[in-house]
FIDRENRO-843714 format. One record per residue (C-alpha): residue number from 0; residue in one letter; x, y, z. Coordinates in steps of 0.1 Angstrom, whole numbers, padded with zeros to 4 digits. Layout:
BEGIN
mivo: NUM | nuvo: A | px: X | py: Y | pz: Z .
...
This chain:
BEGIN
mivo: 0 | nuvo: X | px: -0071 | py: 0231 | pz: 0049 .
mivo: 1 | nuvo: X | px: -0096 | py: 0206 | pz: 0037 .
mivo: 2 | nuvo: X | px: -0086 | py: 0177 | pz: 0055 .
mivo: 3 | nuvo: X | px: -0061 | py: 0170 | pz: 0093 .
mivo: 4 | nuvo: X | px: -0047 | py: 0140 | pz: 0077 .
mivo: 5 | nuvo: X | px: -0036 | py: 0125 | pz: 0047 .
mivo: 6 | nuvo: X | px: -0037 | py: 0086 | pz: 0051 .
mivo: 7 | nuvo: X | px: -0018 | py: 0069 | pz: 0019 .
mivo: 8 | nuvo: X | px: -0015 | py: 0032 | pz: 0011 .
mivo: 9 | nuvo: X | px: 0022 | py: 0021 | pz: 0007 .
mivo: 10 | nuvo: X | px: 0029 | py: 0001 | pz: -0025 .
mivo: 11 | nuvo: X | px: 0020 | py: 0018 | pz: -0057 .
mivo: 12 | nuvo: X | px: 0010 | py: 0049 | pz: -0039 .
mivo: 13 | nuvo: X | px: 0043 | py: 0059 | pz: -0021 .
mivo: 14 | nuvo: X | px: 0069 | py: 0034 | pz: -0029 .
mivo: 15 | nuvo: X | px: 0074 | py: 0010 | pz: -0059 .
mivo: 16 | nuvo: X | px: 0078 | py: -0018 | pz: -0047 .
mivo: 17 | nuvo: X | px: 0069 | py: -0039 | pz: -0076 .
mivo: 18 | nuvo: X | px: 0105 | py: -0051 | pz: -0084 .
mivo: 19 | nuvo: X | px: 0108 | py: -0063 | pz: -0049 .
mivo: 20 | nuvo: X | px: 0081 | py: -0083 | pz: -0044 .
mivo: 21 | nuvo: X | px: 0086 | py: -0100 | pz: -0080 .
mivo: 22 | nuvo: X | px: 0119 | py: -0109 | pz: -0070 .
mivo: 23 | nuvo: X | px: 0109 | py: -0121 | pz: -0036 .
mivo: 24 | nuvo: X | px: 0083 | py: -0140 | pz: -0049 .
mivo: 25 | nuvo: X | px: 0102 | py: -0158 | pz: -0076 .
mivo: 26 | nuvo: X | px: 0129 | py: -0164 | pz: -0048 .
mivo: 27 | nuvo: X | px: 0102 | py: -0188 | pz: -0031 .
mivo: 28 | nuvo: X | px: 0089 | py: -0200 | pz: -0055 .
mivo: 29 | nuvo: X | px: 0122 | py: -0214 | pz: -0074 .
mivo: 30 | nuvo: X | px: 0131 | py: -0224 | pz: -0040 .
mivo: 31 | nuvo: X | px: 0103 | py: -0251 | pz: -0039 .
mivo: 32 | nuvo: X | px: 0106 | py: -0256 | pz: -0073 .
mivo: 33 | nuvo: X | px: 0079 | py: -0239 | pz: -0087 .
mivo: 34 | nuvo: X | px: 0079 | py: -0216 | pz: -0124 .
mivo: 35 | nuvo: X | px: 0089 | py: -0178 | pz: -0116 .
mivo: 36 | nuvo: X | px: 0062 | py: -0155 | pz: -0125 .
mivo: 37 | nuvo: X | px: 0065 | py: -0121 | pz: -0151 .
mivo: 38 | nuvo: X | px: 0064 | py: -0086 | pz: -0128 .
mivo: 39 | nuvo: X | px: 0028 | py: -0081 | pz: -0147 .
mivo: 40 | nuvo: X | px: 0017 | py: -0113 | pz: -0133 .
mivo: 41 | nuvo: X | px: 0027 | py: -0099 | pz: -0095 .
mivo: 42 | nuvo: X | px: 0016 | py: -0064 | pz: -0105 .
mivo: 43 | nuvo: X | px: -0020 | py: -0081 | pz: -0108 .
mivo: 44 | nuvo: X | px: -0014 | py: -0105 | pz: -0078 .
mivo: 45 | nuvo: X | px: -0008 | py: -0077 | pz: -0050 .
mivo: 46 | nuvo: X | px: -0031 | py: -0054 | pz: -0032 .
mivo: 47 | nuvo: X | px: -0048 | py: -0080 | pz: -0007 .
mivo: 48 | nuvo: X | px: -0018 | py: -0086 | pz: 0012 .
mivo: 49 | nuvo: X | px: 0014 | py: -0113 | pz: 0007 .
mivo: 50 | nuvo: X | px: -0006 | py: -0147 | pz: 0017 .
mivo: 51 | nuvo: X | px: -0028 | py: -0135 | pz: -0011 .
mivo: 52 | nuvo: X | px: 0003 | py: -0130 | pz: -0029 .
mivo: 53 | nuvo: X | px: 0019 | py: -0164 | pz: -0025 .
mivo: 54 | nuvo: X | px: -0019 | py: -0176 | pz: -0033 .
mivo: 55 | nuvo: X | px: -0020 | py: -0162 | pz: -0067 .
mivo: 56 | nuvo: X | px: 0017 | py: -0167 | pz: -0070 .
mivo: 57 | nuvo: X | px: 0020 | py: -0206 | pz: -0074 .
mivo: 58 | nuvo: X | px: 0002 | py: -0233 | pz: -0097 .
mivo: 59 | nuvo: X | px: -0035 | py: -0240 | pz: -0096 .
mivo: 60 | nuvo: X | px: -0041 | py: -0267 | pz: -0072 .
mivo: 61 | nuvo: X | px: -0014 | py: -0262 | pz: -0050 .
mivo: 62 | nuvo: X | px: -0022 | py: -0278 | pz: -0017 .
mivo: 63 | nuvo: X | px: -0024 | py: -0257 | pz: 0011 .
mivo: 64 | nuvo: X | px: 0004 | py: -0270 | pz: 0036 .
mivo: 65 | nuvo: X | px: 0031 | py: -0260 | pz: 0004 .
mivo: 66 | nuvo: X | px: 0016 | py: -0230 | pz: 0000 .
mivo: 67 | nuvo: X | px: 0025 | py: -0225 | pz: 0037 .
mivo: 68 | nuvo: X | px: 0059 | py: -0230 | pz: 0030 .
mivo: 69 | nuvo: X | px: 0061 | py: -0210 | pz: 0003 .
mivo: 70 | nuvo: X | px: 0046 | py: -0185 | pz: 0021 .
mivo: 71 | nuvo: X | px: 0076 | py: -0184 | pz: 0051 .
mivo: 72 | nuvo: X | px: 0104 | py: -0182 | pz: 0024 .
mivo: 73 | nuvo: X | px: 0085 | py: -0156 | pz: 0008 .
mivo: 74 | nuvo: X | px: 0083 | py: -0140 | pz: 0042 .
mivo: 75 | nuvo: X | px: 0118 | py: -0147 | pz: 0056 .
mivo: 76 | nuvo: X | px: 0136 | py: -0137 | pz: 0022 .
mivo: 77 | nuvo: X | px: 0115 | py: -0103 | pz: 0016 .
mivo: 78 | nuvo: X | px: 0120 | py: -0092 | pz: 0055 .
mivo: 79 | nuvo: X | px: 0157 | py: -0092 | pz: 0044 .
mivo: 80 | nuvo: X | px: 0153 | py: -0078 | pz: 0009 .
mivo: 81 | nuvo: X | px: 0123 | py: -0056 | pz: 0007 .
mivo: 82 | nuvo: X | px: 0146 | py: -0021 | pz: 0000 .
mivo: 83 | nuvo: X | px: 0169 | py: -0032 | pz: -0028 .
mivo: 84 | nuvo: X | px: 0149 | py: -0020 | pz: -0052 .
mivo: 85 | nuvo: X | px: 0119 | py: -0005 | pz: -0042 .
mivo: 86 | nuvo: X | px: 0123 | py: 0034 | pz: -0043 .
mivo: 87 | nuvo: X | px: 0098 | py: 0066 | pz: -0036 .
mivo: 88 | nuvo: X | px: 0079 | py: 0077 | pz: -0068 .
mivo: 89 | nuvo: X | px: 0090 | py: 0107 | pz: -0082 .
mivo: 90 | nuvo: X | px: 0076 | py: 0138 | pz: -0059 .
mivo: 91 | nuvo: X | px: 0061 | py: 0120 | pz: -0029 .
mivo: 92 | nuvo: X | px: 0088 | py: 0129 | pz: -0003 .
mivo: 93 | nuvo: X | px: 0083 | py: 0165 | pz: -0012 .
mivo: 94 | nuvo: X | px: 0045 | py: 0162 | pz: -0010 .
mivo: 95 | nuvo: X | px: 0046 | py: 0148 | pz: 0024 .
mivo: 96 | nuvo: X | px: 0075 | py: 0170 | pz: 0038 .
mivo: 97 | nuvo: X | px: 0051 | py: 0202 | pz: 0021 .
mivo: 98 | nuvo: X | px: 0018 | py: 0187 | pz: 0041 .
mivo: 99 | nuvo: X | px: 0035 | py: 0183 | pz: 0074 .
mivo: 100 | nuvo: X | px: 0047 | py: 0217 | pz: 0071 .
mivo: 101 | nuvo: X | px: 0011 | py: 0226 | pz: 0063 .
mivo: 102 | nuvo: X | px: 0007 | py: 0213 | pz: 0102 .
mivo: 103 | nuvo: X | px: -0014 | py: 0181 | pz: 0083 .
mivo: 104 | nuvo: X | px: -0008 | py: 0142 | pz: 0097 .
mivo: 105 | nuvo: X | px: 0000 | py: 0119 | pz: 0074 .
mivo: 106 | nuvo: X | px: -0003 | py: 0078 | pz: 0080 .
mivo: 107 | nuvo: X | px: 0006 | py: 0047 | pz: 0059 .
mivo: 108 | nuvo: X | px: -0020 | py: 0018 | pz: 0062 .
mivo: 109 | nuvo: X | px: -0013 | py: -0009 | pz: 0042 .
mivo: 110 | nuvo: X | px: -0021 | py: -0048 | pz: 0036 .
mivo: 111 | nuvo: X | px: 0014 | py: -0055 | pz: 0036 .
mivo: 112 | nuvo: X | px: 0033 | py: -0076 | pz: 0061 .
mivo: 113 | nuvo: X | px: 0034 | py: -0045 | pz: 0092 .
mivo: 114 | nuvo: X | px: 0075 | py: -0055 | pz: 0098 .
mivo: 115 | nuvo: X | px: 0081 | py: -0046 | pz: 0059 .
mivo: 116 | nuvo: X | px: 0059 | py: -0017 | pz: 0064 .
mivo: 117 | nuvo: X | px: 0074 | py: -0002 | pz: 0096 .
mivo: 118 | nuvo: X | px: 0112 | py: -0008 | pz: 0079 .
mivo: 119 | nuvo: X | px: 0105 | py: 0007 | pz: 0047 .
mivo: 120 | nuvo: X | px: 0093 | py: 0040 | pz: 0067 .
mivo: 121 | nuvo: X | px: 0122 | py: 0039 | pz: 0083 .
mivo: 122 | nuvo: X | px: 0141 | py: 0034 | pz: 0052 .
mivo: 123 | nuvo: X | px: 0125 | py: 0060 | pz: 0030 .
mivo: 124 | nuvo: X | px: 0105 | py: 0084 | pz: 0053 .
mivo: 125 | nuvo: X | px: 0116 | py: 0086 | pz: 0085 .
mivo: 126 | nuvo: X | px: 0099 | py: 0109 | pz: 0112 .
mivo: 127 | nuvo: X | px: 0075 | py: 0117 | pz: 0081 .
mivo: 128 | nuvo: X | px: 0044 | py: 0097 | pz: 0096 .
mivo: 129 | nuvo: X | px: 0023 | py: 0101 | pz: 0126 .
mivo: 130 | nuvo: X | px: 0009 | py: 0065 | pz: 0124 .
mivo: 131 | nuvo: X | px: 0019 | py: 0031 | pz: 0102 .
mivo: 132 | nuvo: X | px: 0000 | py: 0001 | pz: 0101 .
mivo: 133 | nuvo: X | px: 0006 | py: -0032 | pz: 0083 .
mivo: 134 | nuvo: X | px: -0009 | py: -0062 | pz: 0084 .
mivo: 135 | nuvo: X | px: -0011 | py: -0078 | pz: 0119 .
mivo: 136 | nuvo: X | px: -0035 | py: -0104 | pz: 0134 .
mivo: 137 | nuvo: X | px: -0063 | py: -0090 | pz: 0154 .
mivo: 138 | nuvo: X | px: -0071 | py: -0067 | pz: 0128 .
mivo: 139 | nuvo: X | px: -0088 | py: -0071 | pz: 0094 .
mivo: 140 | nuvo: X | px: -0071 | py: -0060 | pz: 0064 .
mivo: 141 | nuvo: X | px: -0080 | py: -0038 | pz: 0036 .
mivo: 142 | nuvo: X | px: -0107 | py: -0030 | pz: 0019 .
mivo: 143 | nuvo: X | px: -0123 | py: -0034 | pz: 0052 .
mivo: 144 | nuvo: X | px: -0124 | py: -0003 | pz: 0072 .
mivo: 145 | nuvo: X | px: -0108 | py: -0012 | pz: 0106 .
mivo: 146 | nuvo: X | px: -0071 | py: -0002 | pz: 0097 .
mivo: 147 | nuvo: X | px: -0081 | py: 0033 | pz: 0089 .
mivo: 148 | nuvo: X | px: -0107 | py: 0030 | pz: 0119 .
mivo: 149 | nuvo: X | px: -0071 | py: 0018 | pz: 0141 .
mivo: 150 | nuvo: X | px: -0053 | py: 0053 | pz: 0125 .
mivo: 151 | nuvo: X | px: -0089 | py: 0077 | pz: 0136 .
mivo: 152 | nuvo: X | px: -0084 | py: 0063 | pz: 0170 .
mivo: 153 | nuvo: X | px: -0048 | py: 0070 | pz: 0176 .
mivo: 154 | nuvo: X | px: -0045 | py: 0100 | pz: 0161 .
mivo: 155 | nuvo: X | px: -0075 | py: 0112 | pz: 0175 .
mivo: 156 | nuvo: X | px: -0096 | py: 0122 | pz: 0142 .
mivo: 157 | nuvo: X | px: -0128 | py: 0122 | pz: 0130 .
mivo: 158 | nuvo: X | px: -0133 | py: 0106 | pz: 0093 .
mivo: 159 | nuvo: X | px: -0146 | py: 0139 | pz: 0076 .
mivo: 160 | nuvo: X | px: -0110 | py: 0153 | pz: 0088 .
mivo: 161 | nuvo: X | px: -0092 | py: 0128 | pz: 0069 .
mivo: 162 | nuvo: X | px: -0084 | py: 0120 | pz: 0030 .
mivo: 163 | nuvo: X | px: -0072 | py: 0080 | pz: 0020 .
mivo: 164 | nuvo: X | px: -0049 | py: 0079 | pz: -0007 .
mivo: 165 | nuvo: X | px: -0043 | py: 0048 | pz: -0028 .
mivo: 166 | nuvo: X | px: -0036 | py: 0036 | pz: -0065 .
mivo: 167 | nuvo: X | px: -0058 | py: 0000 | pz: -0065 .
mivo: 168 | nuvo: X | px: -0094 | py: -0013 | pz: -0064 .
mivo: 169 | nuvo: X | px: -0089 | py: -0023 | pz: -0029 .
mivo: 170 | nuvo: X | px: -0078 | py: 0013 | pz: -0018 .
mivo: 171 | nuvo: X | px: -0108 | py: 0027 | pz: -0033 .
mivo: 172 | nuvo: X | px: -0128 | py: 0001 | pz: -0015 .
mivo: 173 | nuvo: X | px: -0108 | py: 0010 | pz: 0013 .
mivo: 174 | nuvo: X | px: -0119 | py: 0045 | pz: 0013 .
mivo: 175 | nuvo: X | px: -0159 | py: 0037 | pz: 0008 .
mivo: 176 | nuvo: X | px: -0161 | py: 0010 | pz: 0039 .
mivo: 177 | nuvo: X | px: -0144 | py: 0037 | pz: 0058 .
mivo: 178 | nuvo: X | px: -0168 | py: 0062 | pz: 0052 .
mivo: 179 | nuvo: X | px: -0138 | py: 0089 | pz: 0042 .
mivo: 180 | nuvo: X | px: -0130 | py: 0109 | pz: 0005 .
mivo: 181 | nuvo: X | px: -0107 | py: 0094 | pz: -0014 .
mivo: 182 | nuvo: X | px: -0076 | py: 0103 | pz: -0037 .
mivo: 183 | nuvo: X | px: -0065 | py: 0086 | pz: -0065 .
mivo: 184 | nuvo: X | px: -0035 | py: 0082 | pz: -0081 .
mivo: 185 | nuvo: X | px: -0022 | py: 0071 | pz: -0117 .
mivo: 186 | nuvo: X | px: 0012 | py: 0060 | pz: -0113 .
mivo: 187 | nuvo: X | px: 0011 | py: 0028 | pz: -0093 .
mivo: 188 | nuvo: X | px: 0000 | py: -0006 | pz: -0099 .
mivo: 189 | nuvo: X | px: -0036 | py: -0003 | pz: -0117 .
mivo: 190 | nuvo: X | px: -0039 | py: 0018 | pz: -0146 .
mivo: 191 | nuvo: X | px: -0065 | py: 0049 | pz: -0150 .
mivo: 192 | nuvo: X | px: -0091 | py: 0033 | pz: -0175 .
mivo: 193 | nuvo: X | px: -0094 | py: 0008 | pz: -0143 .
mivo: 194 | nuvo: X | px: -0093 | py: 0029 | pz: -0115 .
mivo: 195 | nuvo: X | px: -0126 | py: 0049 | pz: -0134 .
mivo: 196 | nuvo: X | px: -0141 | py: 0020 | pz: -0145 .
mivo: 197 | nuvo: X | px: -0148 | py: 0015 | pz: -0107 .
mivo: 198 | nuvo: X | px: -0161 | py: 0045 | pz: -0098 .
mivo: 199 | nuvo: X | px: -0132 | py: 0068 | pz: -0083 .
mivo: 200 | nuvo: X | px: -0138 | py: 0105 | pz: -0087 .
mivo: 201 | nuvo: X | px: -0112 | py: 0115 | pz: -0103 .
mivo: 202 | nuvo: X | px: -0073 | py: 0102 | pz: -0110 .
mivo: 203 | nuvo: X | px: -0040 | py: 0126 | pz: -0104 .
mivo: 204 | nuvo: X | px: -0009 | py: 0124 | pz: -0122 .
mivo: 205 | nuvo: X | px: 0014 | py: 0143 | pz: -0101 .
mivo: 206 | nuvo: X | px: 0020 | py: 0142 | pz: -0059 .
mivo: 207 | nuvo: X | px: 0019 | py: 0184 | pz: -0057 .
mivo: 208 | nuvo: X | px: -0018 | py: 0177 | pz: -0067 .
mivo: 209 | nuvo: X | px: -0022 | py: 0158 | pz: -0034 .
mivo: 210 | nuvo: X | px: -0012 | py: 0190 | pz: -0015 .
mivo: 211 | nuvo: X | px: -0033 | py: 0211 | pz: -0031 .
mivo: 212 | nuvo: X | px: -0062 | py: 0192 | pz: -0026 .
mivo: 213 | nuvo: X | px: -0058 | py: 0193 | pz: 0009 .
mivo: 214 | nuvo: X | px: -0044 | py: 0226 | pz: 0015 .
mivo: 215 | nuvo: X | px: -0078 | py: 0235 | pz: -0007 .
mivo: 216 | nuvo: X | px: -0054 | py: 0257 | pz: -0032 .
């Protein structure tokens, strides 16, 4: 094998999530009587985490104490409706079940909220990962490094053993602050033409190809 551990991102790299969080989204904002916003527009607003979200989400100018409320109906209506229609991408549950087999770890990090993180692995892949992370106060989101740094620790690794896997700019800024190789993918939230314009190695197409890069067949 090439790597120990597989460490993916969650939304746009394992699950789409994109419906969602649009619907989630437009829930709080209609609720404070704000416009809705497209699913392109929350396709570009995600990847830093779901203040960020909310941030992007409502009009220019918006003061910060109704952001805040906008914010906890976000929150409080997405805890309770974050797996109606988010699904798996196509092949990823056999990619993971195939590396595990393999005797590889696997880990979601991820800049969402950690209770929507935790339940959707539960949801969708339960008993498939050796570490999940979300984000929690007392540690610093992505792209900085200390939520892969949290995963090394636990599962006692090294960051040459391990491989991050991610669709976005911030994953692959993710992957460089953290010092580890990187893997990624075309069929989440940022397309290929901007994923290279950055800099990433390469971009696959299918999840098989994640197994075979670490597996080194």
């Amino acid at each position: 094998m090439r790597y120990k551990a597989a460490i993916f991102d969650m939304d746009g790299t394992i699950l789409n999530t994109l419906e969602d969080l649009t619907d989630s989204t437009n829930y709080a904002l209609a609720h404070h009587g704000f416009p809705e916003r497209t699913i392109d527009e929350v396709r570009r607003f995600v990847g830093n985490g779901i203040r960020k979200l909310i941030e992007r989400a409502v009009p220019a100018g918006t003061d910060v104490a109704t952001i805040d409320k906008v914010f906890d109906t976000f929150a409080s209506y997405y805890k309770e409706h974050s797996a109606i229609k988010t699904r798996p991408y196509d092949g990823i549950h056999d990619a993971i079940a195939k590396l595990r087999a393999a005797g590889v770890k696997t880990a979601v990090v991820s800049n969402k909220a950690d209770f929507a993180v935790q339940d959707l692995c539960v949801d969708y892949f339960p008993g498939m990962f050796d570490f999940a992370l979300g984000e929690k106060s007392g540690i610093a989101k992505k792209p900085a490094p200390d939520m892969v740094e949290e995963c090394l620790r636990t599962l006692g690794l090294e960051k040459k053993d391990v491989v991050y896997i991610g669709d976005s700019d911030v994953d692959l800024a993710t992957a460089r602050n953290s010092g580890t190789n990187v893997i990624m993918v075309g069929w989440g939230f940022r397309d290929e033409e901007f994923i290279m314009s950055l800099g990433a190695p390469f971009v696959i197409h299918e999840p098989q190809k994640i197994v075979d890069i670490i597996l080194g067949e």
